[in-house]
LOZATI-427818 format. One line per field, with one value per residue: residue number from 1; chain; residue in three letters; x, y, z of N, C-alpha, C, O in turn. Coordinates in nm, 3 decimals, padded with zeros to 5 digits. Example, Ala and Ser with C-alpha at 12.3 -4.5 7.8 and 13.67 -1.06 7.14 Angstrom:
2
k	c(1,2)
c	c(A,A)
r	c(ala,ser)
n.X	c(01.319,01.285)
n.Y	c(-00.569,-00.225)
n.Z	c(00.780,00.708)
ca.X	c(01.230,01.367)
ca.Y	c(-00.450,-00.106)
ca.Z	c(00.780,00.714)
c.X	c(01.320,01.290)
c.Y	c(-00.330,00.003)
c.Z	c(00.780,00.787)
o.X	c(01.424,01.341)
o.Y	c(-00.332,00.114)
o.Z	c(00.846,00.804)
END
This chain:
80
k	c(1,2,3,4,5,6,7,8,9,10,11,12,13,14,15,16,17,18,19,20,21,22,23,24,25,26,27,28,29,30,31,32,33,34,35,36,37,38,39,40,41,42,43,44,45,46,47,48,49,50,51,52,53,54,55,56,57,58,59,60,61,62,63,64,65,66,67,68,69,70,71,72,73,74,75,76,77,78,79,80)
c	c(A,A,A,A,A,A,A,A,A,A,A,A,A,A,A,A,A,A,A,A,A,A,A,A,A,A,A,A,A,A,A,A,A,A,A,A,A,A,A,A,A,A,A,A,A,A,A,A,A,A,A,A,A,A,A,A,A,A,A,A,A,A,A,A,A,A,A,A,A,A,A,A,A,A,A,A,A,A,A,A)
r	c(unk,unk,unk,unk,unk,unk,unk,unk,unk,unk,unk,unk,unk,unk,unk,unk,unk,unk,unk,unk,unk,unk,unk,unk,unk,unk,unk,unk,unk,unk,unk,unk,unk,unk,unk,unk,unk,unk,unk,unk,unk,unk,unk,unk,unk,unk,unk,unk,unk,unk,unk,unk,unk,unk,unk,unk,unk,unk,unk,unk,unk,unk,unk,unk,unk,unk,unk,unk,unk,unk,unk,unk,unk,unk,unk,unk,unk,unk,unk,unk)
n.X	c(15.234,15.040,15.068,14.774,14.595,14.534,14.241,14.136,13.888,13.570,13.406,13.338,13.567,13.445,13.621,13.703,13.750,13.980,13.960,14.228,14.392,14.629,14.602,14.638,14.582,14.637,14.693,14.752,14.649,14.785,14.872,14.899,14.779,14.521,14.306,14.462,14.790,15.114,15.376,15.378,15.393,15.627,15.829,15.678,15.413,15.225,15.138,15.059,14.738,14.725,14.573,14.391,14.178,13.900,13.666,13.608,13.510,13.301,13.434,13.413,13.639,13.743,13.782,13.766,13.962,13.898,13.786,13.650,13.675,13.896,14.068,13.793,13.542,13.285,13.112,13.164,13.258,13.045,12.983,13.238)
n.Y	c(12.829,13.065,13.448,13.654,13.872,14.268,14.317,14.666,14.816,14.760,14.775,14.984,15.186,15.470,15.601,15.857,15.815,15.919,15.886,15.705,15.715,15.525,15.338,15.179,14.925,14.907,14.555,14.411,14.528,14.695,14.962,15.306,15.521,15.476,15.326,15.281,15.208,15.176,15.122,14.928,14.637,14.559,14.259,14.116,13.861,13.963,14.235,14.580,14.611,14.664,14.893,15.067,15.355,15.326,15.509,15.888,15.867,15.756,15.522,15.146,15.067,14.785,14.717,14.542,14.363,14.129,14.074,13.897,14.026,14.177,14.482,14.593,14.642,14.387,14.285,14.123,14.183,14.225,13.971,13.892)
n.Z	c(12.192,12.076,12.057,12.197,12.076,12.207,12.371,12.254,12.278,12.324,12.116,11.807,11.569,11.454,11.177,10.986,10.656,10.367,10.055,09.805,10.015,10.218,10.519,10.841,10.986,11.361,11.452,11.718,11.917,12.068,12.051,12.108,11.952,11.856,11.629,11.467,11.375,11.596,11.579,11.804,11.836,11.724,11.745,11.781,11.691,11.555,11.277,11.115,10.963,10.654,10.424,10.159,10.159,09.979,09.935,09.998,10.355,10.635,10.800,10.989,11.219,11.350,11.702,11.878,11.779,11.702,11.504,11.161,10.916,10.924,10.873,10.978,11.151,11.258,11.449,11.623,11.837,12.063,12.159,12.302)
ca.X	c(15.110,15.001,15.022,14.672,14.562,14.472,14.111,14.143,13.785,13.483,13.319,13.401,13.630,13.402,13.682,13.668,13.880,14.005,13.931,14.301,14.446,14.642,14.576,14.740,14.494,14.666,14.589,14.790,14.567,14.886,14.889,14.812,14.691,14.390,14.269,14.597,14.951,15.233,15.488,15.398,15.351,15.753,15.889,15.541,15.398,15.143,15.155,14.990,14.684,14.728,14.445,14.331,14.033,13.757,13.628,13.589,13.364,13.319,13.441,13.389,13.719,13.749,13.821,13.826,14.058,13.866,13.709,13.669,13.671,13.971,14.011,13.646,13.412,13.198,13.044,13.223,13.295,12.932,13.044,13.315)
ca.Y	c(12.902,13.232,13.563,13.658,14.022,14.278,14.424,14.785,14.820,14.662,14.854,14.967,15.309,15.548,15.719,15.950,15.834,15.978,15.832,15.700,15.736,15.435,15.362,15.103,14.968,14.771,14.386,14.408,14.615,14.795,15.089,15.444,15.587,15.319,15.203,15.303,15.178,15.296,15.037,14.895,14.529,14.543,14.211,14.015,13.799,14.063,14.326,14.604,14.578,14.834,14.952,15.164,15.380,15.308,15.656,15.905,15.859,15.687,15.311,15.140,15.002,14.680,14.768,14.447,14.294,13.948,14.042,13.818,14.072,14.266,14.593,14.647,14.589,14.254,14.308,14.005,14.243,14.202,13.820,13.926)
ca.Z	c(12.207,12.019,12.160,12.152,12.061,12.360,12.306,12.269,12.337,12.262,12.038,11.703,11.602,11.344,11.175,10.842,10.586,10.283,09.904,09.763,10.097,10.263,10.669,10.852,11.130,11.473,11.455,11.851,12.008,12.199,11.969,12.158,11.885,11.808,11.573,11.390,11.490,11.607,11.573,11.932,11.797,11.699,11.828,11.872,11.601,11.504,11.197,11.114,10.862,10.548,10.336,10.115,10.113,09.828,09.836,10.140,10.407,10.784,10.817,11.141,11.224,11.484,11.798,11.954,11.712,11.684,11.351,11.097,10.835,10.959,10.963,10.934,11.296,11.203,11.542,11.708,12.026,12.129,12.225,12.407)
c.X	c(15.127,15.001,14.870,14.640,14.507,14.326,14.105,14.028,13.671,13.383,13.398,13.486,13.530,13.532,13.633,13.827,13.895,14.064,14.121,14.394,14.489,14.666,14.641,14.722,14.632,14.600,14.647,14.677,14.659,14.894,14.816,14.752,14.570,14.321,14.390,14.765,15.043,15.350,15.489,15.399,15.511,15.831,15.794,15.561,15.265,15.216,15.042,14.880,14.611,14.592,14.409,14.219,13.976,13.736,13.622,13.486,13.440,13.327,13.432,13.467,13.704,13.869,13.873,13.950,14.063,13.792,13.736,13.719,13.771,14.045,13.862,13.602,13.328,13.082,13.068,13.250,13.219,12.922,13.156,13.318)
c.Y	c(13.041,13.319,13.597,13.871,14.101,14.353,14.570,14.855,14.729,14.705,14.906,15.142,15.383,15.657,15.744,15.883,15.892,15.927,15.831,15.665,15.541,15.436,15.220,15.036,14.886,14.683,14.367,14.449,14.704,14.948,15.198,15.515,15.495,15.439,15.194,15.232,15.252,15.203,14.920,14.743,14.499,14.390,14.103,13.967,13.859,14.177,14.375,14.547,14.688,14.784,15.020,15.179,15.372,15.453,15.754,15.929,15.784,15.545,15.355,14.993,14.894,14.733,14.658,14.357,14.153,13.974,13.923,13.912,14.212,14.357,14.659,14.623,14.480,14.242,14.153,14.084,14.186,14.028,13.799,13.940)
c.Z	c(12.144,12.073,12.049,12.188,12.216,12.272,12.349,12.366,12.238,12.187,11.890,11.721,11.484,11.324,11.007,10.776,10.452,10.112,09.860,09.875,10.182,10.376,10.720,10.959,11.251,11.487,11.645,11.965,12.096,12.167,12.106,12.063,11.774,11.739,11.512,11.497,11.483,11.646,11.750,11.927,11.747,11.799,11.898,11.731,11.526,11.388,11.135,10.933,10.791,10.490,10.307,10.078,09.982,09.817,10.012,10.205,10.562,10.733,10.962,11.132,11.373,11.561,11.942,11.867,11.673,11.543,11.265,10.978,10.853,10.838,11.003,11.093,11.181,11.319,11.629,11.856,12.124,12.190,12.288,12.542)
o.X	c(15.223,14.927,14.847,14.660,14.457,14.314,14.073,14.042,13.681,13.270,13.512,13.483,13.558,13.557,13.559,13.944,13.783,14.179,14.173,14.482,14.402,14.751,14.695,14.807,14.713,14.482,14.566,14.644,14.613,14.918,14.716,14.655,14.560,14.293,14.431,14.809,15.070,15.411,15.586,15.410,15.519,15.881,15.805,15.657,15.210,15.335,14.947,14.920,14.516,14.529,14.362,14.149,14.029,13.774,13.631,13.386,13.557,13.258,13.436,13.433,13.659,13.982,13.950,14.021,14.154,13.744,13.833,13.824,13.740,14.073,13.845,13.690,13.316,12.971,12.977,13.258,13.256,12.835,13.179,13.421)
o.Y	c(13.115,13.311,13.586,13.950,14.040,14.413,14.599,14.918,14.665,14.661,14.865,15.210,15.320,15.753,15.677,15.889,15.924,15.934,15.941,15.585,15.454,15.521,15.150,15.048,14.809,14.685,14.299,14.396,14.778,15.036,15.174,15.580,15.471,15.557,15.078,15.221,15.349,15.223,14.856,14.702,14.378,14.413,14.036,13.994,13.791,14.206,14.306,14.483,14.762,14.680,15.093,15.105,15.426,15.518,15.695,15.989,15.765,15.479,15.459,14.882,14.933,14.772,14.668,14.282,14.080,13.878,13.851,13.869,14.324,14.310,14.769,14.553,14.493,14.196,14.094,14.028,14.126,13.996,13.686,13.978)
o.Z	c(12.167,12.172,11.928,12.280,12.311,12.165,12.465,12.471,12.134,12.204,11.868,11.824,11.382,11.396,10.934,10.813,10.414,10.068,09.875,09.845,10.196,10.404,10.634,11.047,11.200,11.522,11.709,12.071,12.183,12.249,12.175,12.103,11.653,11.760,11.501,11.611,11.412,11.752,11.790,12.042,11.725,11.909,12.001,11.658,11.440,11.403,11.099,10.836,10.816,10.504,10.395,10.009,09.885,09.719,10.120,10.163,10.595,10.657,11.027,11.089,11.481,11.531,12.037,11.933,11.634,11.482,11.289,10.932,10.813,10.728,11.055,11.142,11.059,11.290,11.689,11.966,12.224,12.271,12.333,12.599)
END
């Protein structure tokens, strides 16, 4: 059986990111500093999920961690 992600929260994260810049969201959900990780997923079958910004501006990172379209919010929480 899979370990299955924890939901951070159920809603999405609006953060600012920064054109060129590479971010690094938590697919675990254990991270303290959400949406971002912090190595807390070390030792599970989870890793984090890099990406770089397009240009800068607000994304709206998943917060529950069931996206389809991860790191992005898809708005799968709202069925949670």
């Amino acid at each position: 059986m899979s370990e299955e992600a924890v939901i951070a929260q159920k809603a999405p994260y609006a953060v600012d990111v920064e054109e060129g810049k590479t971010y690094y969201w938590c697919a675990c959900g254990k991270s303290a500093t959400q949406p971002f990780c912090d190595g807390k997923h070390k030792g599970s079958g989870f890793a984090p999920v890099a990406f770089v910004a397009a240009k800068t501006e607000t994304v709206y990172l998943c917060g529950c961690k069931h996206s389809e379209n991860k790191p992005y919010c898809d708005g799968k929480h709202k069925n949670l």
